[in-house]
C-alpha positions in Angstrom: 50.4 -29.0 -74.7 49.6 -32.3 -72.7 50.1 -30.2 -69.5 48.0 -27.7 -70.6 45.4 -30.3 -71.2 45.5 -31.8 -67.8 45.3 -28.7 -66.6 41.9 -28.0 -68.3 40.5 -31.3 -67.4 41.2 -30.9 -63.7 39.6 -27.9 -63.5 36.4 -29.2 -65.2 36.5 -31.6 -62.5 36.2 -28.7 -60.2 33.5 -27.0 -61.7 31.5 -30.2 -61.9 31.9 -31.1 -57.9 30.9 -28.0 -57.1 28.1 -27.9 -59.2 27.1 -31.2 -57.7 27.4 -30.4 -54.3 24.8 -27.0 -54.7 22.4 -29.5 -56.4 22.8 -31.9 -53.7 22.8 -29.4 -51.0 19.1 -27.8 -52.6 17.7 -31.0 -52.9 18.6 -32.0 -49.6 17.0 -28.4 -48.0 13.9 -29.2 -50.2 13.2 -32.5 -48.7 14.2 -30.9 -45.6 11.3 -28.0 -46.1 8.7 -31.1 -47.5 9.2 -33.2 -44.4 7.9 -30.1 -42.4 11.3 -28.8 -40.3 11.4 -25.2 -41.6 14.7 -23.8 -42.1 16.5 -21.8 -39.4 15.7 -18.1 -39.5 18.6 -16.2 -40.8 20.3 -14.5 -37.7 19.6 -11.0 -36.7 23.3 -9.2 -37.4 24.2 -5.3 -36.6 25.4 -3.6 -39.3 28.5 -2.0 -39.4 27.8 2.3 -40.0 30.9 2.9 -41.8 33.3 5.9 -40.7 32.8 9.1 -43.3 35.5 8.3 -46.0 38.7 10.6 -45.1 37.7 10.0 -40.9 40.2 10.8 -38.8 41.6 8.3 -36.2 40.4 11.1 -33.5 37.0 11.3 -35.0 36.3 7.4 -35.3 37.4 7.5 -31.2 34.6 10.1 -30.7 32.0 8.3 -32.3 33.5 5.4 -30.3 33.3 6.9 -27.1 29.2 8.3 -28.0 28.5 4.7 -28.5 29.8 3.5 -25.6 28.2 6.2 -23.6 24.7 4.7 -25.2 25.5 1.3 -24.2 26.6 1.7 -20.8 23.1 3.5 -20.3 21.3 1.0 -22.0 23.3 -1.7 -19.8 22.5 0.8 -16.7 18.8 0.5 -17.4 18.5 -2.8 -17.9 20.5 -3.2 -14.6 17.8 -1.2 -12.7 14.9 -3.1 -14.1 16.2 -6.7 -13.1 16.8 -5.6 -9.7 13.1 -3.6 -9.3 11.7 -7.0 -10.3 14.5 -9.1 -7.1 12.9 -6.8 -4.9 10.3 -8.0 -2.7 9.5 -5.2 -0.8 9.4 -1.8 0.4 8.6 -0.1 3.9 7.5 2.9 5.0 8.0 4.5 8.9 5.0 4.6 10.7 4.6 6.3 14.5 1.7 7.4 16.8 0.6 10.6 16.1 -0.2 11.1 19.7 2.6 14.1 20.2 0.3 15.9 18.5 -3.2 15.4 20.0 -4.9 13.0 17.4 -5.1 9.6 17.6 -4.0 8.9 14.3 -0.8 7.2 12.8 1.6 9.1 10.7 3.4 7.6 7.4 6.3 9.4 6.3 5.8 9.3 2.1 7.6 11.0 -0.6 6.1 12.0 -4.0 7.4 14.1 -6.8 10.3 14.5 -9.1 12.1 15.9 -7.4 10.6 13.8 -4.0 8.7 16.3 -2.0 8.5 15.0 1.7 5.6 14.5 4.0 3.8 13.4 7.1 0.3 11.2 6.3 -2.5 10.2 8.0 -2.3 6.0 7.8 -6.0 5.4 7.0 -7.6 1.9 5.6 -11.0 3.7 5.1 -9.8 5.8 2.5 -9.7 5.3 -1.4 -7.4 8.8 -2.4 -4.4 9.8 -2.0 -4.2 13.3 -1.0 -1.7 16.2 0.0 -2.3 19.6 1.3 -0.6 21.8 -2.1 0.5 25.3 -2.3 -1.5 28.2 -1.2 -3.9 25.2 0.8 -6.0 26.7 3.1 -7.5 25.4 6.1 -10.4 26.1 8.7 -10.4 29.7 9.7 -7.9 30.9 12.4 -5.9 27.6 11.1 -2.0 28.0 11.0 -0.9 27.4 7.7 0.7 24.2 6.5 4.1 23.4 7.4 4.4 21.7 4.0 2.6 22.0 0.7 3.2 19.9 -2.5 4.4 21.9 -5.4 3.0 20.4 -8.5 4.2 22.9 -10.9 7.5 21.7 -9.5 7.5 18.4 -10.0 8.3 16.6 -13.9 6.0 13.7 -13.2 2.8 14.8 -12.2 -0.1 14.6 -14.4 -3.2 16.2 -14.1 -6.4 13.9 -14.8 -9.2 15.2 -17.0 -12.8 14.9 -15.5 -13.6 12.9 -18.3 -11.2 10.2 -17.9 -12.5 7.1 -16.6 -10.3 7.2 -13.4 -12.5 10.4 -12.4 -15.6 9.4 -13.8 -15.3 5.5 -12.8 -13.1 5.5 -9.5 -12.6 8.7 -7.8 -14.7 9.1 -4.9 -16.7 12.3 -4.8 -15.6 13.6 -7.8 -17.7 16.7 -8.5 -20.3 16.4 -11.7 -19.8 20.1 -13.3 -17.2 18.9 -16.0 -17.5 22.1 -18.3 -15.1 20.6 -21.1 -13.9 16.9 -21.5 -10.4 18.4 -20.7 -11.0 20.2 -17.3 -9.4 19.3 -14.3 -11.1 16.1 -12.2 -12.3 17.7 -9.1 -13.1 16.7 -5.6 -15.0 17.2 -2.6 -14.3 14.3 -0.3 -16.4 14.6 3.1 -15.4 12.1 5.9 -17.8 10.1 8.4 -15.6 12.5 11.3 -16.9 15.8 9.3 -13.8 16.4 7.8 -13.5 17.2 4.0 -11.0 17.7 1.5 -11.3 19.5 -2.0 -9.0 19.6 -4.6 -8.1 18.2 -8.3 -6.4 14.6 -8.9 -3.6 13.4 -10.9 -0.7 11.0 -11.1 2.5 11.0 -10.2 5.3 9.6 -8.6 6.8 8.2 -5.4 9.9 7.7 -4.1 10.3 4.0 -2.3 13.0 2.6 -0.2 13.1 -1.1 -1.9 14.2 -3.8 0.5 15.5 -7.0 -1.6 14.4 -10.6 -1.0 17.1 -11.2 1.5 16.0 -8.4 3.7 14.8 -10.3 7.4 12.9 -7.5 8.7 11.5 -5.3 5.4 12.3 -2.8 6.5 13.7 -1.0 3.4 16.8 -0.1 5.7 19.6 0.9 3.4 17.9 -0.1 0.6 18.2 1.2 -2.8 15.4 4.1 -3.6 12.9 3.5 -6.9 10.0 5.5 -8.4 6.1 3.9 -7.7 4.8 5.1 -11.4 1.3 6.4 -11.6 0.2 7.3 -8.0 -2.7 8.5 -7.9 -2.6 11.7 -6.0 -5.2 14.5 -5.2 -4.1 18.2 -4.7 -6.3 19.0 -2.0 -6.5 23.3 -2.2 -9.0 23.5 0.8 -9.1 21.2 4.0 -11.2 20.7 7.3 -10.6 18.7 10.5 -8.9 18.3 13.1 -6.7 15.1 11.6 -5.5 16.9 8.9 -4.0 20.2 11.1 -1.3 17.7 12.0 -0.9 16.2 8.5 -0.2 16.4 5.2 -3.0 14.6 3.7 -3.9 10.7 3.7 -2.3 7.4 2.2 -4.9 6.0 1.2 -4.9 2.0 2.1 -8.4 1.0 1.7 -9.8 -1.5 -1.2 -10.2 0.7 -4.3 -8.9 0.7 -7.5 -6.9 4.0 -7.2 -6.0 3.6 -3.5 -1.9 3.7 -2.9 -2.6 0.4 -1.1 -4.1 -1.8 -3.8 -1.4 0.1 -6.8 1.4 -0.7 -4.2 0.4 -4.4 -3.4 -0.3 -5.0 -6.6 3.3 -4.6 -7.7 4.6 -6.3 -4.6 3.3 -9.6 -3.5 -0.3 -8.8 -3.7 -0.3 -7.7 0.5 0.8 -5.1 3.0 1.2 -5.0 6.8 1.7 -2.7 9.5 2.7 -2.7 13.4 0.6 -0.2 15.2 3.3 1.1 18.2 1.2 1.9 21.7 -1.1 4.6 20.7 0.5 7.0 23.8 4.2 6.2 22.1 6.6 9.2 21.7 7.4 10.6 18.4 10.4 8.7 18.2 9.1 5.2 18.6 8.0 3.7 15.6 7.5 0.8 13.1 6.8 0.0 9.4 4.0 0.1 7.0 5.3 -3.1 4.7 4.0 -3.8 1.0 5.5 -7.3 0.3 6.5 -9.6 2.9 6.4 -8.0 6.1 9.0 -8.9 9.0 7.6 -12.2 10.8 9.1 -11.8 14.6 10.0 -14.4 16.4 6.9 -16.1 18.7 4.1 -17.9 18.0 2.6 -18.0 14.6 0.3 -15.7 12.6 -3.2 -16.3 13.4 -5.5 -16.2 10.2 -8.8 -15.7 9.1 -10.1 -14.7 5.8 -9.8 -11.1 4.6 -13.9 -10.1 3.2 -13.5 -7.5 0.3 -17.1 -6.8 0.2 -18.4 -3.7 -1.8 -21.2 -2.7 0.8 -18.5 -2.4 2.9 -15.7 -0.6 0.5 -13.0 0.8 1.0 -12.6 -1.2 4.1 -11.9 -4.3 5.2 -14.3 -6.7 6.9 -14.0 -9.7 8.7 -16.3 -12.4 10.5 -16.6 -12.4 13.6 -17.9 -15.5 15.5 -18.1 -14.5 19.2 -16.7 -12.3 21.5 -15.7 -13.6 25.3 -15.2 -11.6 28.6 -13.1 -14.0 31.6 -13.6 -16.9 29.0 -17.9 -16.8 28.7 -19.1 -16.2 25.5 -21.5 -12.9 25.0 -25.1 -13.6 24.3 -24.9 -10.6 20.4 -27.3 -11.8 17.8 -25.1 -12.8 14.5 -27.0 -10.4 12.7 -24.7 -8.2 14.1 -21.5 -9.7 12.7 -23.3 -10.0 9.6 -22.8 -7.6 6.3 -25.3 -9.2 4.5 -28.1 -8.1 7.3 -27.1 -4.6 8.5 -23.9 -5.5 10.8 -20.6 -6.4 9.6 -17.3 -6.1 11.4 -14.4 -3.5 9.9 -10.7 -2.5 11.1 -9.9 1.1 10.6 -6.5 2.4 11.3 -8.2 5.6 10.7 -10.7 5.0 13.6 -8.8 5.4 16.9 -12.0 3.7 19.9 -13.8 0.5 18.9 -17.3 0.8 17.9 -19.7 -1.6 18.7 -23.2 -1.9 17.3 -25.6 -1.3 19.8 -26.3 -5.3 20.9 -22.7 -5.8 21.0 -21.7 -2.6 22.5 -24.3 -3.6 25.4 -23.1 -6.8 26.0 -19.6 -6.1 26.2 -19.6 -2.9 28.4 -21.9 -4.9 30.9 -19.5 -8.2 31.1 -16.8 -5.6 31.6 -18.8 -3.2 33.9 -19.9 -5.9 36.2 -16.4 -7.4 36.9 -15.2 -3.4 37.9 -18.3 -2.3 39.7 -16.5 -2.9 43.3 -14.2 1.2 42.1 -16.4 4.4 42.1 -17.7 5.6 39.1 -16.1 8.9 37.5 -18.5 10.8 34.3 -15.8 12.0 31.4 -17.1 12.4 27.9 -17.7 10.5 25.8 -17.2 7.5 27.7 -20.0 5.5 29.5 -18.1 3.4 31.9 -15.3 5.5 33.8 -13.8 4.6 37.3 -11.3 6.1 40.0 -8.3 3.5 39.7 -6.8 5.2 42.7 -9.5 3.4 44.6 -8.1 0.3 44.0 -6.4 -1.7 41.3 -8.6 -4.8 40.3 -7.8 -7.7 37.9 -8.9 -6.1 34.4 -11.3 -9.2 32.7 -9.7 -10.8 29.6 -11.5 -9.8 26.5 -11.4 -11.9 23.3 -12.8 -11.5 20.0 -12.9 -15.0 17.8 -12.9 -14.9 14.2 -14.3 -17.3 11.5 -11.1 -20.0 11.1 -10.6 -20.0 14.9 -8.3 -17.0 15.2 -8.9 -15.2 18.1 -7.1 -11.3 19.0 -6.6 -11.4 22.6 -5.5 -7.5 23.0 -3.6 -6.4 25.9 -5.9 -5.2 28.8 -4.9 -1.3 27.9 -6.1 -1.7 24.7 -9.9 -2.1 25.9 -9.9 -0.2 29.5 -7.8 2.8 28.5 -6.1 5.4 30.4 -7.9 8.4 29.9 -7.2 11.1 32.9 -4.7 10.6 35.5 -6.1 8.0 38.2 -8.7 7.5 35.7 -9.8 4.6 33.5 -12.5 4.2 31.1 -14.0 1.4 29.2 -12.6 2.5 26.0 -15.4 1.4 22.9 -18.0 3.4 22.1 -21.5 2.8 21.5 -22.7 2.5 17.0 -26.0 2.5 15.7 -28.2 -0.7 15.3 -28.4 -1.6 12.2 -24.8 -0.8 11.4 -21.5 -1.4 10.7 -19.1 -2.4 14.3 -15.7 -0.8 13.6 -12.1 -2.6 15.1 -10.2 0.6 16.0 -6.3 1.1 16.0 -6.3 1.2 19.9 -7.4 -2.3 19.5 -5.2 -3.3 17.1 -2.1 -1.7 19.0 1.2 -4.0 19.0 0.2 -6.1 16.6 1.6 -6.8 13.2 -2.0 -6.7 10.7 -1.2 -8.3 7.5 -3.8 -7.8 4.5 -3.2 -10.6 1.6 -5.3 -8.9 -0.6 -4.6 -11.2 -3.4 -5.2 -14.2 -1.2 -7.8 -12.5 0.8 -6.5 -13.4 4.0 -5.9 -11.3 7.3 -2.9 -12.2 9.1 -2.5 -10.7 12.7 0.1 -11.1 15.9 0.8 -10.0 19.2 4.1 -7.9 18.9 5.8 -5.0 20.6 5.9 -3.3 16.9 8.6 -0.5 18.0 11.8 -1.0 16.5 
């Protein structure tokens, strides 16, 4: 009985402690909640799906193995993202399209799902995107096109509606008859060459060669492929030019919106750069279009000057140019010339293969030059001014400079300016422009050397380099 008693009063004793200690403990998490520290958040748990009641040992291993499956893909994905974001860059080949008569420069580019391949016109005066698709046709007694994008074919293209504020807002001459608001977005882009391309725009997307943050060259060499989401892409269905009987289309990479350049930089380091090979290179030597760092090269230091993104200009890219010099003396041009704001301006153009100079500068330059070869005979061959027989002789070619605001000055290679343009024949190779207008920096000028837009920066990096790998 007395056990039985202690018994009872010991567990009493229990009960009251542990009554105690829950009163304590909510007491001490109220004045924990009135001196402002909020509780921690209960945490997030998975719960546990119970087998069917019954479930075999071979059935539970099923749903084992299904869940694995899920997480290993998960794991996969998550895998791909984190190393899209390491990468710094991607490249693209680039080569002189001179094997085949133009004076372009050719981009090797792959769009689709699956990736269809093809051969691009380089171009930074162009805003779209466009590729030659099935059943194309081109100027009359035209071959037809050796390639032809299959749209039907591939899972991620996506046709734009004309009155979606990409077509209505961004696409350059997008046609106006929009019949319903779900009708394709039409084109009929003209070029300043004459050349025109018509056809309806969507999105879709291309296949990159990613080149991680330890690459020394970005290069993409090796690298791991990844999908550019939402390209956007014409289909062009009918085509003139000369250009584009070579090509596939254009890459676009001038300052617009939709342009493959801006989308591109935009997702990698805010710039791109390319190395223009010699214009007269064989088909097999080439470079890189870069988005992300580009490959420095050993040598001096990048010049820079600021990059102008000026919409009386766009889609191209301006610059400032303070003077230009022929054997070291400055040339008396105006500064309207150079100036946007008052009718001139300066713009590269990969697309644009002789310099054009605004009538004042074009003057002044082919006169300083002229005057230092006027001792060799004069030869006429259109559409150059200023030809001579080099067989008569071989005189020192005159240095020409061009100095841009921020003291960086391009100091081309003589066969950049005084060309070869016959056998024994060589020709002051820029071309006269209209006054007022626009002076253009063509690629023959730009030849070996690495251009580097910063568009985020707006800064235009250039050196001298032999560019062929």
């Amino acid at each position: 009985m007395a056990s039985r008693g202690h018994l009872l009063l010991l567990a009493l004793l229990v009960l009251a402690a542990a009554a105690a200690a829950a009163s304590g403990g909510g007491r001490q998490h109220q004045q924990r909640q009135r001196g402002g520290r909020k509780p921690k958040p209960a945490r997030p748990r998975l719960d546990l799906v119970p087998a069917a009641p019954g479930a075999s040992l071979g059935e539970r291993a099923r749903d084992d193995a299904r869940r694995h499956a899920y997480i290993r893909s998960q794991l996969a994905s998550r895998r791909r993202r984190a190393a899209d974001v390491g990468a710094s860059a991607f490249a693209m080949p680039l080569s002189s399209g001179a094997y085949t008569g133009t004076g372009q420069y050719f981009v090797r580019f792959r769009v689709g799902t699956p990736a269809q391949p093809f051969v691009l016109v380089a171009d930074t005066g162009s805003d779209l995107t466009w590729v030659k698709c099935r059943g194309a046709a081109g100027p009359p007694a035209s071959d037809p096109p050796a390639r032809e994008f299959r749209a039907s074919e591939s899972r991620s293209w996506a046709p734009l509606a004309c009155s979606s504020d990409t077509c209505t807002s961004y696409v350059p001459f997008s046609l106006a008859n929009c019949s319903s608001p779900a009708s394709p977005c039409a084109y009929d882009y003209r070029y300043k060459d004459g050349s025109a391309a018509r056809g309806v725009v969507g999105t879709d997307a291309a296949t990159i060669a990613l080149s991680g943050s330890g690459s020394e060259d970005g290069s993409g060499g090796g690298g791991r492929r990844a999908k550019l989401q939402g390209v956007v892409l014409g289909c062009t269905a009918t085509y003139d030019g000369q250009s584009f009987q070579s090509s596939d289309g254009v890459l676009s990479l001038g300052n617009s919106n939709i342009s493959f350049a801006s989308r591109a930089a935009a997702r990698f380091g805010g710039r791109f750069s390319y190395c223009l090979v010699d214009h007269l290179a064989p088909r097999n030597a080439s470079s890189y279009l870069t988005f992300g760092p580009g490959p420095e090269g050993g040598g001096a230091p990048a010049a820079r000057t600021p990059l102008v993104l000026d919409r009386r200009v766009s889609p191209f890219y301006a610059v400032a140019v303070d003077a230009v010099y022929v054997a070291g003396e400055a040339l008396d041009i105006p500064a309207d010339v150079w100036d946007v704001g008052r009718g001139g301006g300066a713009i590269l153009d990969s697309g644009t293969s002789l310099t054009v100079l605004a009538t004042p500068a074009y003057r002044a330059v082919v006169a300083a030059l002229g005057g230092r070869l006027a001792a060799l005979p004069r030869v006429a061959m259109d559409p150059f001014e200023y030809c001579y027989n080099w067989t008569a002789g071989a005189p020192e070619i005159p240095k020409l400079e061009v100095s841009f605001a921020g003291s960086a000055r391009l100091e081309p290679p003589a066969k950049s300016y005084v060309i070869d343009a016959a056998p024994g024949v060589k020709c002051i190779g820029v071309q006269e422009g209209a006054w007022p207008g626009v002076s253009v920096i063509g690629n023959i000028l730009q030849q070996e050397h690495l251009w580097e837009f910063d568009l985020r920066d707006r800064w235009l990096r250039f050196k001298h380099t032999r560019c062929a790998l």
